[in-house]
Every structure is written in C-alpha cells, then in structure tokens.
N, CA and C of each residue as an Amber inpcrd file, in Angstrom:
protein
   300
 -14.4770000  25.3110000  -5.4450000 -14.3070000  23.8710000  -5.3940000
 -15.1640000  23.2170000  -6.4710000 -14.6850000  22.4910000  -6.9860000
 -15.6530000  21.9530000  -7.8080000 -16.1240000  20.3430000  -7.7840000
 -17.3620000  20.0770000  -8.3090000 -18.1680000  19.3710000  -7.9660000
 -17.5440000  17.6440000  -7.7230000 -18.2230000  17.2520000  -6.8860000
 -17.0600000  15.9570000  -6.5160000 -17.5240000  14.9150000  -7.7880000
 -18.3550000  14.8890000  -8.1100000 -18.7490000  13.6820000  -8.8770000
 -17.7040000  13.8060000 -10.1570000 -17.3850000  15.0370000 -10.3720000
 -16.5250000  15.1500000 -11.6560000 -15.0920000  14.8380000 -11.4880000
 -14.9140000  14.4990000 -10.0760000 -13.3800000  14.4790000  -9.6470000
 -13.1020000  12.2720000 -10.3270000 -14.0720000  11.9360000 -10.0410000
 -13.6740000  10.5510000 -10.1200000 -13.8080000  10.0760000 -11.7040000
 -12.9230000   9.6410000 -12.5490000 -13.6480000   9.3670000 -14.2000000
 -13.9570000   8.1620000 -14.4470000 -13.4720000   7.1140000 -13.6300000
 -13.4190000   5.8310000 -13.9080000 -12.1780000   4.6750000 -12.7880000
 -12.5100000   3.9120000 -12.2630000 -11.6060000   2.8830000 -11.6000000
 -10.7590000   2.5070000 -12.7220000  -9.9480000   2.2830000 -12.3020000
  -8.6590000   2.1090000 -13.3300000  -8.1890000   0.3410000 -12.3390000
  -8.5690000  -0.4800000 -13.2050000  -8.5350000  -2.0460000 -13.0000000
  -7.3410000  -2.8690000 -13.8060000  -6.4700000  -3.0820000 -13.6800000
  -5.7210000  -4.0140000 -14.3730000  -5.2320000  -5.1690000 -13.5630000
  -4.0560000  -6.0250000 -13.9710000  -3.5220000  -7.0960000 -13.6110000
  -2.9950000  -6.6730000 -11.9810000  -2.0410000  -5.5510000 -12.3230000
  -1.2720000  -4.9100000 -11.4580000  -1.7390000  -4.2950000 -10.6320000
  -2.9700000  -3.7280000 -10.5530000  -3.6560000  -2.9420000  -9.7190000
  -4.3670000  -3.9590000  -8.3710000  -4.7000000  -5.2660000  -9.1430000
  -5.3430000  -5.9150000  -8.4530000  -4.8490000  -7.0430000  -7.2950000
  -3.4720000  -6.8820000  -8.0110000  -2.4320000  -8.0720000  -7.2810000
  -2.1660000  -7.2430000  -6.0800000  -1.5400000  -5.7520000  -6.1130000
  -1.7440000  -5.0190000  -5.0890000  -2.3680000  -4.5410000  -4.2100000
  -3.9380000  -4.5260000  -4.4400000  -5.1410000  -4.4130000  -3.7700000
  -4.8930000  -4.6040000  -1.9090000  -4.2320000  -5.3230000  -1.7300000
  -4.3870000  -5.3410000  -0.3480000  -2.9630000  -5.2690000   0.3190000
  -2.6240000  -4.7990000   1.0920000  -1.4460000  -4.5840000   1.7220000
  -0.9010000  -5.5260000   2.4850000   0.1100000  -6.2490000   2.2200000
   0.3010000  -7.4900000   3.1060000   0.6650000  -6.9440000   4.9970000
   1.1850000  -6.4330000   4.8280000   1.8300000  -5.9300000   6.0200000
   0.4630000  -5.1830000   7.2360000  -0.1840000  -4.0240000   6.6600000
  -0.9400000  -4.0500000   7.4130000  -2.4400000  -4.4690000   7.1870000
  -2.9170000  -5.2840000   6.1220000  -4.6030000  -5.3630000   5.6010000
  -5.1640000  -4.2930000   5.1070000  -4.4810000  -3.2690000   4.3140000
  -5.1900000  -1.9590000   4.0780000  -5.3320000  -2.4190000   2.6570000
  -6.6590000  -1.7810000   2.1480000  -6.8820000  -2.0100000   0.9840000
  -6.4630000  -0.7890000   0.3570000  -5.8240000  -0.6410000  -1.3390000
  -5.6370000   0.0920000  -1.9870000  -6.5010000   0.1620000  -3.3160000
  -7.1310000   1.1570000  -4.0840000  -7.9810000   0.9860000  -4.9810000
  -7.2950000   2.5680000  -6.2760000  -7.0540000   2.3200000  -7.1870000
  -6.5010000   3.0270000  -8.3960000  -7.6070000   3.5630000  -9.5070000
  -7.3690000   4.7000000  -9.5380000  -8.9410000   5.2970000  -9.9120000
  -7.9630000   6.9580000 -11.1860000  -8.8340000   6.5310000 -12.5450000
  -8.8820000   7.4540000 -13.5610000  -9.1990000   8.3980000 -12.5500000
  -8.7670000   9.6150000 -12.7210000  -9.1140000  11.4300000 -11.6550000
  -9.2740000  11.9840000 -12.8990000  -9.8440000  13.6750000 -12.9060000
  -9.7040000  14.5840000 -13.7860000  -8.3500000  15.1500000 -13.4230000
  -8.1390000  15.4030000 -14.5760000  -6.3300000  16.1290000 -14.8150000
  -6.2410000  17.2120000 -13.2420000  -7.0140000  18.1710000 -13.6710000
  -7.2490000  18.9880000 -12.2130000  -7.6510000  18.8640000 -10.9880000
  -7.5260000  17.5550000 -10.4240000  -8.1440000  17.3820000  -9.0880000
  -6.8000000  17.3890000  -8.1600000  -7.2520000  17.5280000  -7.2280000
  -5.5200000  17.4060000  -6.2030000  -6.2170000  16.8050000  -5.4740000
  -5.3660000  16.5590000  -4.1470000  -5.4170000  15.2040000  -3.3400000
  -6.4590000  15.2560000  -2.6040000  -6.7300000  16.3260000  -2.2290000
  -8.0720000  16.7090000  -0.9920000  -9.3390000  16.3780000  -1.9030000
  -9.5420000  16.8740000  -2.8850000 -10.7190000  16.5190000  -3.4960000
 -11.1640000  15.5320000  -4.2150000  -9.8560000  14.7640000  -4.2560000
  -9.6550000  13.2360000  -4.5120000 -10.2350000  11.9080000  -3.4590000
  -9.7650000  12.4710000  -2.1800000  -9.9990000  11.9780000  -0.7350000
 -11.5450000  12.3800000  -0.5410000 -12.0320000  13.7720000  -0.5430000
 -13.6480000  13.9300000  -0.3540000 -14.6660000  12.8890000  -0.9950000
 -14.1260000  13.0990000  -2.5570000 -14.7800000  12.7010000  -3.7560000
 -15.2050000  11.2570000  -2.9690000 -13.8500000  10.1940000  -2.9470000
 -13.9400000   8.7830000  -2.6920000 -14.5410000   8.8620000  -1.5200000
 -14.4720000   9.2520000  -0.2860000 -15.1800000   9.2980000   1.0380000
 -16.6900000   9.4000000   0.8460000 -17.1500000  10.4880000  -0.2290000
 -18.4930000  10.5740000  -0.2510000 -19.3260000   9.5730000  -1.0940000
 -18.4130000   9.3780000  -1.9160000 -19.1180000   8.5340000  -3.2670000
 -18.9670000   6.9290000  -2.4420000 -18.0430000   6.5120000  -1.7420000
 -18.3440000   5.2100000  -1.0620000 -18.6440000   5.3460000   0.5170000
 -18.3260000   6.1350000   1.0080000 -18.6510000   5.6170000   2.6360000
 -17.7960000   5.5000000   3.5300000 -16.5020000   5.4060000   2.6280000
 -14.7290000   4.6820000   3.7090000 -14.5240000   5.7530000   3.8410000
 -13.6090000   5.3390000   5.0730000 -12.3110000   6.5890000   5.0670000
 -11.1200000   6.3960000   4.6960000 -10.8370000   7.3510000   3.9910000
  -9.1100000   7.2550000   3.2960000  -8.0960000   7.7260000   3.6150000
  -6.7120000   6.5850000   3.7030000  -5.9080000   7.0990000   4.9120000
  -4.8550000   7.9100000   4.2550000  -4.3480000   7.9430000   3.0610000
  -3.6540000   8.5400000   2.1270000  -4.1050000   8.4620000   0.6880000
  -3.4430000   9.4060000  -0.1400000  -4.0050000   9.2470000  -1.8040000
  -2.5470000  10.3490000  -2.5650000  -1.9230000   8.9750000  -3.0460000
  -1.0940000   9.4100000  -4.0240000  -1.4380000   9.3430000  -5.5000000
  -0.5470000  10.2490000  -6.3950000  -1.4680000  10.9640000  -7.8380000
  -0.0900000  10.6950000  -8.2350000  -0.4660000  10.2160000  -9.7540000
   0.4830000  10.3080000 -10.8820000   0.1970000  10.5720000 -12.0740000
   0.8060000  11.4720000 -13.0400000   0.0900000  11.7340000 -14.4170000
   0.6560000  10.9630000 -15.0010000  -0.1790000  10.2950000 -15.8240000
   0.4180000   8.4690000 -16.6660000   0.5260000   9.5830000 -18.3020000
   1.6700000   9.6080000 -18.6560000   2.1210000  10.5180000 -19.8620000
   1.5640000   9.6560000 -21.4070000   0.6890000  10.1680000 -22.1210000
  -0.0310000   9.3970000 -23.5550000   0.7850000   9.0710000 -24.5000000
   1.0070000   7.9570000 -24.7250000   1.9220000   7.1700000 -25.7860000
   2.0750000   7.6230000 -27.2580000   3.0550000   7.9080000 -27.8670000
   3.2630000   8.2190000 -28.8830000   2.4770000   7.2940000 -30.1520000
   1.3480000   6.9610000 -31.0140000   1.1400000   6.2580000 -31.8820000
   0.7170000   6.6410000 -33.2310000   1.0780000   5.6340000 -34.1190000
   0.8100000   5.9260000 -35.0100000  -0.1430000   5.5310000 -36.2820000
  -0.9740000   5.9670000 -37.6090000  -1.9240000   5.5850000 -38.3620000
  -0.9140000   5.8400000 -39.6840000  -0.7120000   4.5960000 -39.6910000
  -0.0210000   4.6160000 -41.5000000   1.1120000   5.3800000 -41.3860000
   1.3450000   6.7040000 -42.1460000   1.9670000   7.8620000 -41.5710000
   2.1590000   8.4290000 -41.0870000   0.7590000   9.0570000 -40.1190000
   0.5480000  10.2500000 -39.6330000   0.9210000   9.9200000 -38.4030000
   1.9570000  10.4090000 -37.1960000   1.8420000  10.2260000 -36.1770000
   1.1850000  11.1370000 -35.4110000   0.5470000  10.7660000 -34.1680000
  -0.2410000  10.7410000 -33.3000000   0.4600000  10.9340000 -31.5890000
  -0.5080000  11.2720000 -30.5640000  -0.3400000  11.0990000 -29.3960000
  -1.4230000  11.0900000 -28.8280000  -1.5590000  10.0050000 -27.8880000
  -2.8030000   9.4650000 -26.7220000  -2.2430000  11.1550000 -25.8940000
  -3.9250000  11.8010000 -25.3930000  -3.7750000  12.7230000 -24.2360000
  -2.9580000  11.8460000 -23.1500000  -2.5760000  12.5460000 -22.3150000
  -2.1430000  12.5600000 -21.0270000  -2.9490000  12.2900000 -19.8490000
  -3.6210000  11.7190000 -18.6150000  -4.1640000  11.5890000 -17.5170000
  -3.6970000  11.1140000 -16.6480000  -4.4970000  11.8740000 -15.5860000
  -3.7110000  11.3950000 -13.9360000  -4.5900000  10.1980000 -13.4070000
  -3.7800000   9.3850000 -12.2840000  -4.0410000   8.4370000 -12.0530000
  -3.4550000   8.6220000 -10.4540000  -4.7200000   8.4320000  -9.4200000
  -5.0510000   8.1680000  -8.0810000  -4.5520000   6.3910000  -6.9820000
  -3.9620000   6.9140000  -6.4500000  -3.7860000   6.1140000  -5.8450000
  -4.5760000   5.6370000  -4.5910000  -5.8170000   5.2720000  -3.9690000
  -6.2430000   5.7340000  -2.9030000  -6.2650000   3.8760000  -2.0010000
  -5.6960000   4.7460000  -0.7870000  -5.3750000   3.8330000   0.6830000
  -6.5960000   4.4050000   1.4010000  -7.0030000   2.8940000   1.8290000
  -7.8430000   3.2620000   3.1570000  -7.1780000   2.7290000   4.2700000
  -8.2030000   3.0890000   5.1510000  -7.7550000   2.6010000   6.5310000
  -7.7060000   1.2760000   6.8460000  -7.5090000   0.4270000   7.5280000
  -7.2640000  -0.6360000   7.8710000  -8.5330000  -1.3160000   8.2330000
  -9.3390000  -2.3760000   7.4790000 -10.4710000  -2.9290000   7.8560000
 -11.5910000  -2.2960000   7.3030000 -11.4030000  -1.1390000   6.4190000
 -12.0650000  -0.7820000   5.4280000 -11.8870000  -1.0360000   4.0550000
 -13.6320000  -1.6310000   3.1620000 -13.0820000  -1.2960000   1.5310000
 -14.2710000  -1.2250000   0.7750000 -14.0470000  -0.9450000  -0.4270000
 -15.2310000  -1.2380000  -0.9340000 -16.0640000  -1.6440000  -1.5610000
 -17.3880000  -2.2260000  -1.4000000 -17.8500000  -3.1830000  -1.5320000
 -18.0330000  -3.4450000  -2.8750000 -17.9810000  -2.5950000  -4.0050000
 -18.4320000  -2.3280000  -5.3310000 -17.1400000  -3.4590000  -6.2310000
 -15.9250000  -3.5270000  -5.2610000 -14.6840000  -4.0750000  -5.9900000
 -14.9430000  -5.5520000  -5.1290000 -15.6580000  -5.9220000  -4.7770000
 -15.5350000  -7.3440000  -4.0750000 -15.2990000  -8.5920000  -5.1760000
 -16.1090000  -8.5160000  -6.1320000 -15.4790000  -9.6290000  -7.1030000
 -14.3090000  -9.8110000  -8.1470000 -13.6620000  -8.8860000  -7.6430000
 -12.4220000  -8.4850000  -8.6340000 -11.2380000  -9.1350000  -7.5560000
C-alpha cells in the first residue's frame, strides 16, 4: 500500500466544481481533488478520511486526458491525470473549503 499523503496532489477548484459542491437533494457535500495516476478508490477514501476527519460516502475517479498544444511548430501534449470525485456523508465537510 502506499503512503496516503502521496495519494492526494492537490484540490482541484474551479467554477464547476464549486457550483456543485453541495447536493441539492440530499445536503451532501462533494469536493474534487488532483489523485496520483495510481491510486484507486479505497486509497482515495483512506487518504481523504485521514487527512480531514470526514467520512466518505462514495468516490468516483476520472482520468482528465492532456490536451494536445502547441509552441510555434513543435507540437506538444499536456500529461494525462486522474481526477477524484469525493462524496461525503450527509452533514459532513470540510472545514479547509469553507470560504470557497
């Protein structure tokens, strides 16, 4: 298993991420988080449980595919990374995202 701190790379914050943040239907908060390419869902779920405190009620993963670009001539490609979806439970969140 490998080490949890390496599982999380960065919160991944945009427009879209934030409008979604909370679930109308039941109050569950959702939070979208950079992962390492190799993490799967369980160590995704530990990682966030330990590093904040919540409990997480599901965690869906998507690899966001790196855009083709280019410099003058030479074309290029952005790497590839996965991107976490993580649900908590209902009446849980965390506190680090409160002013967003």
């Amino acid at each position: 298993m490998k080490a949890l701190h390496r599982v999380i790379i960065e919160p991944h914050i945009t427009e879209s991420t934030t409008r979604n943040m909370v679930d109308p239907r039941t109050g569950a908060y959702q939070y979208a988080f950079k992962v390492a390419m190799d993490a799967n869902k369980q160590e995704i779920r530990e990682a966030i449980e330990s590093r904040f405190g919540v409990e997480v009620d599901s965690v869906r993963t998507i690899i966001v595919r790196g855009k083709i670009k280019r410099v003058r001539l030479i074309p290029g490609k952005k790497p590839n990374w996965k991107k976490a979806y993580v649900k908590l439970i209902p009446g849980q969140r965390i506190s680090e995202f409160e002013g967003i």
